[in-house]
C-alpha positions in Angstrom: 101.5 135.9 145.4 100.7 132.1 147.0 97.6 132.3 145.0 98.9 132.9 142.4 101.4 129.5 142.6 98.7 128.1 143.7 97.0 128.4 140.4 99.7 127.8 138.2 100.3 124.5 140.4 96.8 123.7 139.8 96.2 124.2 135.9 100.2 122.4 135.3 98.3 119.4 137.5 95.0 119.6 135.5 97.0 119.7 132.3 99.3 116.7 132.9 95.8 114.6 133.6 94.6 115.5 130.7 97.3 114.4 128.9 97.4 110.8 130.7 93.8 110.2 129.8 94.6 111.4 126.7 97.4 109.0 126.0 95.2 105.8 128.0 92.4 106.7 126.2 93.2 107.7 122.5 90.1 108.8 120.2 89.4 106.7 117.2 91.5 107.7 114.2 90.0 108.0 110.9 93.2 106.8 109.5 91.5 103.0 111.5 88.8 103.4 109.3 91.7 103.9 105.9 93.7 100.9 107.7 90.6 98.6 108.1 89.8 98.9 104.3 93.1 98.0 103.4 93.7 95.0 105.3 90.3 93.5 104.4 91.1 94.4 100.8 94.5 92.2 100.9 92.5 89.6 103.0 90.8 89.4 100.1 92.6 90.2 97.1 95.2 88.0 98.1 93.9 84.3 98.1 91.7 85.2 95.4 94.9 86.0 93.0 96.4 83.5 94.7 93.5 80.9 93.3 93.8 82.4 89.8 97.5 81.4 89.6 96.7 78.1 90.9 94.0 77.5 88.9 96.0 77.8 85.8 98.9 75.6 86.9 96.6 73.2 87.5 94.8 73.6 84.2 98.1 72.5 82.1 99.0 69.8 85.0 95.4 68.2 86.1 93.1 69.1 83.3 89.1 68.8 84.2 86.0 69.4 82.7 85.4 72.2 85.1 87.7 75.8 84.9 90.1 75.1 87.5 90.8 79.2 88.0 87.1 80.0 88.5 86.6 77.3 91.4 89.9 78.5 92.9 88.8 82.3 92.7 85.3 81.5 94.0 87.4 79.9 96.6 89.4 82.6 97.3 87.2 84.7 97.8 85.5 82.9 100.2 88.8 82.2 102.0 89.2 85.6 102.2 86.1 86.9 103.4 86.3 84.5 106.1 89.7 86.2 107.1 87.6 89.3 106.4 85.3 88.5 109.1 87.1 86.9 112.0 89.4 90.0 111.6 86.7 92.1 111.6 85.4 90.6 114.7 88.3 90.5 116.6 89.1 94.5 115.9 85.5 95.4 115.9 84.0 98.4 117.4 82.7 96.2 120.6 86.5 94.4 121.8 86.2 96.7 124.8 82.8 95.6 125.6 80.8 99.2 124.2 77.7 98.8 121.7 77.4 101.0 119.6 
């Protein structure tokens, strides 16, 4: 009957590290991948409306010979990849130091 403890000691041990390196190590979630695309999507989407907007405020106030929304939205989308990318490298696959 010891034994028997004994095993049921051991596997309730083996289990509860599991589920430590299970909780200090989580997988990667395919819901990241869903996440990543949205937030580089707003990075994105957002200064370059944001340009638009101001681009045609400033058409009626500081008139050009140049489209003041297309500069602004080429602009915002630069803006925005730049946020695009220094996100990208800051939650990258290689933060904890692993190529892949």
């Amino acid at each position: 009957m010891s034994t028997k403890k004994d095993r049921s000691t051991d596997e309730i041990r083996r289990s509860a590290e599991r589920m430590k390196r299970a909780r200090s190590e989580p997988g990667v979630s395919p819901l990241r991948g869903l996440g990543a695309f949205g937030i580089i999507g707003w990075s994105v989407a957002v200064p370059t409306v944001g340009g638009a907007f101001l681009g045609l405020w400033l058409n009626k106030v500081a008139p050009q010979n140049f489209s003041w929304p297309i500069a602004l939205i080429l602009g915002g989308v630069v803006v925005g990849g730049m946020i695009s990318w220094n996100w990208i490298g800051k939650e990258g696959p290689d933060q904890k130091g692993d190529k892949r």
